[in-house]
C-alpha positions as CSV (number, residue, x, y, z in Angstrom):
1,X,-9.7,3.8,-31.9
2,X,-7.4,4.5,-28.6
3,X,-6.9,1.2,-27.1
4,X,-7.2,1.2,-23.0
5,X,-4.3,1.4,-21.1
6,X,-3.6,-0.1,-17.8
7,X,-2.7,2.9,-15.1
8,X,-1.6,3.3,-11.3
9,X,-2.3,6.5,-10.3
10,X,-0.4,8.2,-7.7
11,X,-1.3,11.0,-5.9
12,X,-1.9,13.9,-3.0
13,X,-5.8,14.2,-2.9
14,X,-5.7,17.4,-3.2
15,X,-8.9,19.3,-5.2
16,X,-7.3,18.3,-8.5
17,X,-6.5,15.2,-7.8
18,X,-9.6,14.2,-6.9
19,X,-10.8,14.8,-10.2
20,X,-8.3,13.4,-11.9
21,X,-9.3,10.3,-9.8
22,X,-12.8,11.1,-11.2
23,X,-11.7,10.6,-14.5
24,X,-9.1,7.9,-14.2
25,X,-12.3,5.8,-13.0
26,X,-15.2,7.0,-15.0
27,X,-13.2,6.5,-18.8
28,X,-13.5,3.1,-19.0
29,X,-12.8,2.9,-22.6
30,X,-9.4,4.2,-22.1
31,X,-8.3,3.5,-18.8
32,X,-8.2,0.2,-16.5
33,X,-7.0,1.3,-13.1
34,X,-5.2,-1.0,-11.6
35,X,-4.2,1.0,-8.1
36,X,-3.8,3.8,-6.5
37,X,-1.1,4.8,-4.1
38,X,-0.8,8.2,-1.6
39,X,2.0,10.1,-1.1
40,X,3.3,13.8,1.0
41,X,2.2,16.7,-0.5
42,X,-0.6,18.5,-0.2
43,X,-1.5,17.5,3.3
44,X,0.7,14.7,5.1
45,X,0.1,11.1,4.2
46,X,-2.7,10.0,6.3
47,X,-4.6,13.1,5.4
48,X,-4.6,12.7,1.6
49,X,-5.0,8.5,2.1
50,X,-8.1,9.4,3.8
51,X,-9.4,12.2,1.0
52,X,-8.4,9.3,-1.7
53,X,-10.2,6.8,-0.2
54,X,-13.0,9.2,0.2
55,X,-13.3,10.5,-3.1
56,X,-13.0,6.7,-4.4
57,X,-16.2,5.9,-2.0
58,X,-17.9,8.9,-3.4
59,X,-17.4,8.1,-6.3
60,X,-18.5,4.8,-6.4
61,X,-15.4,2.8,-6.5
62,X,-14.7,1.2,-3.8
63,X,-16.4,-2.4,-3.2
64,X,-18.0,-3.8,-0.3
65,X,-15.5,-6.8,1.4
66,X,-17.6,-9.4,-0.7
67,X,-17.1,-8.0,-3.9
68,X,-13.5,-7.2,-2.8
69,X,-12.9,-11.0,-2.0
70,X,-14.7,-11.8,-5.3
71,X,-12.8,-9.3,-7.6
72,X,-9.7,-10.4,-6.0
73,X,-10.5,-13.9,-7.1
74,X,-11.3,-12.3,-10.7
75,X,-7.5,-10.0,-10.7
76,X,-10.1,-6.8,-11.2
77,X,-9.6,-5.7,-7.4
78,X,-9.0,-1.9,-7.1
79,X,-5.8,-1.6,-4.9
80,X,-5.2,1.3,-2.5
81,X,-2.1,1.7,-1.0
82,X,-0.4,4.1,1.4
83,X,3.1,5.6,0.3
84,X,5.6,7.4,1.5
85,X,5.1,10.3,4.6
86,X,8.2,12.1,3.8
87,X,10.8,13.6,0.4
88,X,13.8,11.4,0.2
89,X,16.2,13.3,2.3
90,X,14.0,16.5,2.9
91,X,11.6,17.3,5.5
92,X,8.0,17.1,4.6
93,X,6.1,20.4,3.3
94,X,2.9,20.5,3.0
95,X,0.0,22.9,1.0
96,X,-2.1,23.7,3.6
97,X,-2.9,27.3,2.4
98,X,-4.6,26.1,-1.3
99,X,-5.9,22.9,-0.2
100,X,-7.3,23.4,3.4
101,X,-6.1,21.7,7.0
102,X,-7.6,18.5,5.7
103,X,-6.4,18.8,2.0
104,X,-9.8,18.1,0.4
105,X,-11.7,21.1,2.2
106,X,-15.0,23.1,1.3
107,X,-15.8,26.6,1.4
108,X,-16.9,26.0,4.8
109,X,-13.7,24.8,5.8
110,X,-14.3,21.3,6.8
111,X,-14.1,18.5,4.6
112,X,-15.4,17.6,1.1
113,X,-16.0,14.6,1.3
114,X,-17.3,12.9,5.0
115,X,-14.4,11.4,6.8
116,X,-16.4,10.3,10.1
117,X,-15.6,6.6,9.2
118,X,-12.3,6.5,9.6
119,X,-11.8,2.6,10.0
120,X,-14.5,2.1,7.6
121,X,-12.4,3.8,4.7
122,X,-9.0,2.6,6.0
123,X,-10.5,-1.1,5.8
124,X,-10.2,-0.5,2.2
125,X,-6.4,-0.2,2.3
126,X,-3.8,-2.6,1.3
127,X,-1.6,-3.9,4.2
128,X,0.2,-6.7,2.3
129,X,3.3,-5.0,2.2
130,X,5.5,-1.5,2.0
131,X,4.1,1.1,-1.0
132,X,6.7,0.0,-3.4
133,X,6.9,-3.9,-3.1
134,X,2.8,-3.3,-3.6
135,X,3.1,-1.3,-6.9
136,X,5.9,-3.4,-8.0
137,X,3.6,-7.2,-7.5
138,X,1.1,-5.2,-9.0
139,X,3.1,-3.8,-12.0
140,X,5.3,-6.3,-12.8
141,X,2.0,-9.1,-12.8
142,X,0.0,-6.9,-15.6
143,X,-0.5,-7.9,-18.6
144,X,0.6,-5.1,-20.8
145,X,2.7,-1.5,-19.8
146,X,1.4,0.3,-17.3
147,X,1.2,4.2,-17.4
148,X,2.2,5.4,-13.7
149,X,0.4,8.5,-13.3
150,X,2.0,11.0,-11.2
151,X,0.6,13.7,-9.4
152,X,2.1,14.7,-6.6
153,X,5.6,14.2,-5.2
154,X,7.4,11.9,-6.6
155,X,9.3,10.2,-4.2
156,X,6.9,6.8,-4.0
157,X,7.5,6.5,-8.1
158,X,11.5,7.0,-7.3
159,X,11.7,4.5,-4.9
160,X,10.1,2.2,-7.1
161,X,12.9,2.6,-9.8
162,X,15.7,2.6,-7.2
163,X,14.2,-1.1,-5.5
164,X,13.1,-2.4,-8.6
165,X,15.2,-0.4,-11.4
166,X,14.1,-3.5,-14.3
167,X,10.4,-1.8,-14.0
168,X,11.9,1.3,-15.9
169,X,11.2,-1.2,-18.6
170,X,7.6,-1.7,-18.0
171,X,6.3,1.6,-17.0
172,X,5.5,5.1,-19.3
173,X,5.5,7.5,-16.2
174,X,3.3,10.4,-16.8
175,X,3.8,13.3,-14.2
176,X,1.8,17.0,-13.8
177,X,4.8,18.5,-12.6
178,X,7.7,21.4,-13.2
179,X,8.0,23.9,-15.2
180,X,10.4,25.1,-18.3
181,X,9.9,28.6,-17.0
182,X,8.4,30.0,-13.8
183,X,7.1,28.1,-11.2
184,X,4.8,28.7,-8.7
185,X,5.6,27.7,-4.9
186,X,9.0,28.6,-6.1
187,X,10.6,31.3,-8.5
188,X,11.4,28.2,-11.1
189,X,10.2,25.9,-9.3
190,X,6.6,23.7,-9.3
191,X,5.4,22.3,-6.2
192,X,5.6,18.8,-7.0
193,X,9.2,19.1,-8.0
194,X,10.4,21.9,-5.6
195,X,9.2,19.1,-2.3
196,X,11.5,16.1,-3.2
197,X,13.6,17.4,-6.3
198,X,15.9,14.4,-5.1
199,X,13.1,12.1,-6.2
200,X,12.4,14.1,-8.8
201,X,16.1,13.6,-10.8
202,X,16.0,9.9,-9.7
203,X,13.2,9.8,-12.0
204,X,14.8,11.6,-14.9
205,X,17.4,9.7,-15.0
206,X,16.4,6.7,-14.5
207,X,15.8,5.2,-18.3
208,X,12.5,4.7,-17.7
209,X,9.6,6.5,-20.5
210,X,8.7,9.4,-18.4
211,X,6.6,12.9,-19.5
212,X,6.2,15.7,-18.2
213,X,3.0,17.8,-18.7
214,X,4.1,21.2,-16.5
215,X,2.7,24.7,-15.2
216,X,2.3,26.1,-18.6
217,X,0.2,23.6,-20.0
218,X,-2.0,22.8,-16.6
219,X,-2.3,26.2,-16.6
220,X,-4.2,26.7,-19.4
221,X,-7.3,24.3,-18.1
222,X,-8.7,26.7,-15.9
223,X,-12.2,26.0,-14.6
224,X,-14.3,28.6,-15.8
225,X,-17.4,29.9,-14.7
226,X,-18.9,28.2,-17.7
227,X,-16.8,24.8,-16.8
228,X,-18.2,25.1,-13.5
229,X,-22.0,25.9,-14.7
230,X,-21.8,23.0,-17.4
231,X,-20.9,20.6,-14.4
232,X,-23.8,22.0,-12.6
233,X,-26.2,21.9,-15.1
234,X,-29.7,23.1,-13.0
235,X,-28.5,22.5,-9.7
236,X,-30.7,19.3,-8.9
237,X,-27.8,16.5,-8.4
238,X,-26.1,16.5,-5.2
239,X,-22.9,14.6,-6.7
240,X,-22.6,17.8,-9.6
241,X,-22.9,20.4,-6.7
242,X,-20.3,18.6,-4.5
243,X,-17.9,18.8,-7.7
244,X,-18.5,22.6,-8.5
245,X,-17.9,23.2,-4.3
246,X,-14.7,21.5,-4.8
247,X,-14.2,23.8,-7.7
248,X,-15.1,26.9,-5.9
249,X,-13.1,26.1,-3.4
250,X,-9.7,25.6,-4.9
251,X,-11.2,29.6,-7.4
252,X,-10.8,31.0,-3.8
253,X,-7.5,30.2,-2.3
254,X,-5.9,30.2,-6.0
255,X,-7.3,33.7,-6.4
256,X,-6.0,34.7,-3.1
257,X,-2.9,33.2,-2.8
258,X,-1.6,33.8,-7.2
259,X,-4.4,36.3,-8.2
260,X,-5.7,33.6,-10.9
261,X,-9.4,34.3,-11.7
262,X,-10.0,31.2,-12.3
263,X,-8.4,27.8,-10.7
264,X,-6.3,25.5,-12.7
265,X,-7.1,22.1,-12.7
266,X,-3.3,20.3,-12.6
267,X,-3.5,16.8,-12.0
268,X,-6.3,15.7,-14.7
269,X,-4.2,17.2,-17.6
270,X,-1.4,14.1,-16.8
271,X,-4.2,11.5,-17.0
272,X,-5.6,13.2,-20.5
273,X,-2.5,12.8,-22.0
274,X,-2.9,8.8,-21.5
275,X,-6.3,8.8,-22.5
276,X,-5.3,10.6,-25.6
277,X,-2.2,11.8,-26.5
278,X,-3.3,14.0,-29.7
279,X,-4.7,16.4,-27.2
280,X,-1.0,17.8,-26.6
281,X,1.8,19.2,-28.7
282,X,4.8,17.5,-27.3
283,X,8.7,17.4,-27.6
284,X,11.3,14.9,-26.5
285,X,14.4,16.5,-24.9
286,X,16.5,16.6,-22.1
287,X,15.5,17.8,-18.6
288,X,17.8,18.1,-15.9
289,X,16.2,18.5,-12.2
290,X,18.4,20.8,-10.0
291,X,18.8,19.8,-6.4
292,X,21.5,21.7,-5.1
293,X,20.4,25.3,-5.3
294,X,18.7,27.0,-1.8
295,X,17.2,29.5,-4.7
296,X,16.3,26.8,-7.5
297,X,16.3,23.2,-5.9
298,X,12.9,21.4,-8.0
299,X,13.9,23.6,-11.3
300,X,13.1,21.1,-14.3
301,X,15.8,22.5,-16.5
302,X,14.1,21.6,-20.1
303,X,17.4,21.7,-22.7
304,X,14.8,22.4,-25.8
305,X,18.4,23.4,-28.4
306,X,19.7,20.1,-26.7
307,X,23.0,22.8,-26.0
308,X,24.0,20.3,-23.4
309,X,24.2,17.4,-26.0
310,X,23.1,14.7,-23.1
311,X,20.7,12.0,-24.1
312,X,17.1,13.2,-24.2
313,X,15.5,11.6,-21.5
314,X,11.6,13.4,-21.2
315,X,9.1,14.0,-23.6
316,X,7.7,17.7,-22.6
317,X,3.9,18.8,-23.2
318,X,4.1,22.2,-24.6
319,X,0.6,22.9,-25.0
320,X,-3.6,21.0,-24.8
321,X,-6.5,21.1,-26.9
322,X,-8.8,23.0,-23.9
323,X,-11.7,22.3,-25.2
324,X,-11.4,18.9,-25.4
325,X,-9.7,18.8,-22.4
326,X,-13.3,19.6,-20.5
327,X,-15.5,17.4,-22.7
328,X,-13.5,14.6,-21.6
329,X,-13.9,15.7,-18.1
330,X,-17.7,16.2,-18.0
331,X,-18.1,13.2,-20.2
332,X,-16.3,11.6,-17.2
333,X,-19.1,13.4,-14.9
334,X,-21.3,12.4,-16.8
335,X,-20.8,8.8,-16.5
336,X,-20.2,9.2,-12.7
337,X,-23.6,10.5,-12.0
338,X,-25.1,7.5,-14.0
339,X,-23.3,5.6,-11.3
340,X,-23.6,7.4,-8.9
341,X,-27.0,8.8,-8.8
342,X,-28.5,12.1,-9.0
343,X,-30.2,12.6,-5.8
344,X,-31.6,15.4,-5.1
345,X,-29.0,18.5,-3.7
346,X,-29.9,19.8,-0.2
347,X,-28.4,23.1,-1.3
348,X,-27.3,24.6,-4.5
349,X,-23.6,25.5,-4.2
């Protein structure tokens, strides 16, 4: 039996990130989550702190103060945390085009998830300290490694390692991120890598455990018509149909902006691989991030025939059991409408 591993998730809510939120909370046999920090990406900073904290209400995980003060007595106090606004040394670029003006949008082009109560959510947030020193108390105080979970830029993970470089030692970061061939907001290169590819190499070669589950894998969990009807099911649950409109959403601006039929869901694939690793085919190698190039800067350069003789430093998904990919999502749903509720939908999406 898998035993559960402690994770921090951090991420740029973002459709896919949401889910993968989704199922970092809802697979409690696998998973503790300890926190989750925000960072650039999709939509700036405050935009995607807002759609996390949203989702997390949605979803049913965040506490009222009282249990707050009570689970923070207990160490079982879900921490949220906003990160960093901006790449290392880059200016901030954002995904405005697949994600929508607010990041998390519906078809109709305002947002998933209500955001009306601003102060409300943003009551929820950690303001003990900067992003990193948070992560790090959090980190270093657990009882066991904890698998950082990276999904977006990775500039909060990098300055982590660069403040606190004795955490490479008690971390196994996970990233959905690059590529080993083409990319796809660049000709090599994948978003996540291709925004702060000098947070990127930081990362690589910092000694810490770090794998990489890119494009060609995440690319392959495409959210079929059939995924999107089995989330469904007859329609009745407002929670389900909220899920399949953030689905539908993300089919229509990846169909219009790469011609995919069908979205791929990214971000999830990272957290599958620490709830089970068997799912992937994997390889440890070396991988080089380039930061130089105007045509290539965020190019994971993935040194398979080791023809650079450099110490492997990454181990590289090559390819996911599908399948089981989705019945660990929508056993995640599933357990997220028991919590949740299934009240009745206003409208079928």
């Amino acid at each position: 039996m898998q035993q559960q591993r402690l994770v921090w998730l951090d991420c740029d809510p973002g459709h896919d990130d949401a889910m993968a939120i989704l199922l970092a909370g809802y697979s409690p046999d696998r998973v503790k989550l300890l926190g989750v920090s925000t960072v650039h990406g999709n939509q700036s900073v405050d935009k995607v702190t807002l759609n996390a904290l949203a989702c997390l209400r949605a979803y049913g995980m965040l506490s009222s103060q009282q249990q707050q003060q009570q689970q923070q007595q207990q160490q079982r106090h879900l921490v949220v945390v906003k990160g960093s606004s901006k790449p290392l040394v880059r200016p901030a670029v954002h995904c405005a085009e697949i994600h929508g003006e607010s990041g998390l949008d519906n078809r109709e082009g305002r947002p998933l998830f209500p955001l009306d109560d601003r102060a409300g959510l943003e009551a929820h947030l950690d303001q003990s300290g900067k992003c990193v020193n948070v992560m790090h108390d959090h980190i270093a105080s657990a009882e066991s490694r904890v698998a950082l979970v990276a999904t977006g830029a990775l500039t909060n993970v990098a300055l982590l390692l660069l403040v606190y470089p004795e955490l490479a030692d008690r971390i196994d970061v996970v990233l959905m991120g690059g590529a080993y061939g083409l990319g796809n907001t660049g000709p090599v290169a994948e978003f996540n890598m291709q925004i702060d590819p000098e947070a990127a190499r930081v990362v690589f070669e910092s000694g810490a455990s770090v794998t990489m589950v890119p494009l060609e894998v995440t690319h392959t969990a495409l959210a079929t018509e059939e995924v999107i009807a089995r989330i469904r099911k007859d329609g009745a649950c407002e929670f389900r149909n909220t899920l399949c409109e953030l689905l539908c959403f993300f089919k229509d601006t990846y169909k219009a902006y790469f011609g995919f039929e069908d979205p791929p869901l990214h971000d999830p694939c990272a957290l599958a691989y620490v709830i089970d690793p068997g799912l992937f085919e994997t390889e440890k190698i070396r991988v080089d991030v380039e930061t130089g190039s105007s045509l290539s800067a965020g190019q994971t350069i993935c040194d398979r025939h080791n023809l650079q003789k450099k110490p492997k430093n990454a181990t590289v998904a090559y390819s996911m059991r599908v399948p089981e990919f989705w019945d660990m999502i929508l056993s995640a749903v599933d357990r997220a409408v028991e919590e949740v509720g299934t009240r009745p939908a206003a409208s079928k999406t």
